[in-house]
C-alpha positions as CSV (number, residue, x, y, z in Angstrom):
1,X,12.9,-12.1,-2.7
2,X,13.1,-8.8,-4.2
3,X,9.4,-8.1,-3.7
4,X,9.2,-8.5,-0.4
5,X,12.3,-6.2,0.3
6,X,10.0,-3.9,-2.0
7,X,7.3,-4.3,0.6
8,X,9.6,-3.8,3.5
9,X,11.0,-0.5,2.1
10,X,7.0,0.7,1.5
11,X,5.8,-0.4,5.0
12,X,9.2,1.2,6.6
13,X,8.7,4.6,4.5
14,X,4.6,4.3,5.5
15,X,5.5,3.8,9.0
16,X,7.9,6.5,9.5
17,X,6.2,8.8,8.2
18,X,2.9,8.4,10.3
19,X,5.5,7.8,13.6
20,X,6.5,11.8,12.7
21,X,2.9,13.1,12.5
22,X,2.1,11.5,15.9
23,X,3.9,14.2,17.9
24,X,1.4,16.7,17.2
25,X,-2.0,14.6,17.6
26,X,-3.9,14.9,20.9
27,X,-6.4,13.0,20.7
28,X,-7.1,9.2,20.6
29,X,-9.3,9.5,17.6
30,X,-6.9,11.3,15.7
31,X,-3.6,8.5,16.5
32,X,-6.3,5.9,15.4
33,X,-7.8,7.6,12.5
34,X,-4.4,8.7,10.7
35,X,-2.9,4.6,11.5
36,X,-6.0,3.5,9.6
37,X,-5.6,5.9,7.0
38,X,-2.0,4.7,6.7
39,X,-2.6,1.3,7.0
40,X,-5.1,1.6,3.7
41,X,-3.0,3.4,1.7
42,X,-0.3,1.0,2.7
43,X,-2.7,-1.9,1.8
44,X,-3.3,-0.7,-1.8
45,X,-0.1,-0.2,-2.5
46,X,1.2,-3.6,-1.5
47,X,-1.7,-5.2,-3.8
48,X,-1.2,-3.2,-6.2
49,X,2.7,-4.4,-6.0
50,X,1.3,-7.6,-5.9
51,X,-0.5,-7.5,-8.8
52,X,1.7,-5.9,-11.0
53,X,1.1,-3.3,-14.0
54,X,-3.1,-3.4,-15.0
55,X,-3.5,-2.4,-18.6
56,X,-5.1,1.0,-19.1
57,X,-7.3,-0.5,-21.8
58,X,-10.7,-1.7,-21.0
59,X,-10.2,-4.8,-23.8
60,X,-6.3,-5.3,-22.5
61,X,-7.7,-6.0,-19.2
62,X,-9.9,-8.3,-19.8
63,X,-7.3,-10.6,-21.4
64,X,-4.6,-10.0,-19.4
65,X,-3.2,-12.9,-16.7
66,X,-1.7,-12.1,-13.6
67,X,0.6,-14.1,-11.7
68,X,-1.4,-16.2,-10.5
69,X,-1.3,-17.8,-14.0
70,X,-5.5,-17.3,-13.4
């Protein structure tokens, strides 16, 4: 349960965040483009949550498991 109250407390902090730039947009392209960029940078993190610490090492990648045991 704790990673997904991790997940919560990234999409609440993405969220919020964009919510506050909104105010000063004007157009429809830019609301749209800034929630995609959001939502991207919101994606990546919560895979890279998912996915836990990647080794920096080429060779310690290769080996290493994830956890979905694969």
């Amino acid at each position: 349960m704790e990673e997904l109250e991790e997940v919560t407390a990234i999409v609440k902090e993405k969220y919020a965040a964009w919510k506050a730039k909104t105010a000063d947009m004007t157009t429809g392209y830019e609301y749209e483009s800034s929630y995609a960029s959001m939502m991207q940078e919101l994606e990546r993190e919560i895979f890279a949550l998912s996915t836990g610490d990647v080794p920096k090492d080429k060779n310690r990648k290769k080996n290493s498991t994830r956890d979905s045991g694969s």
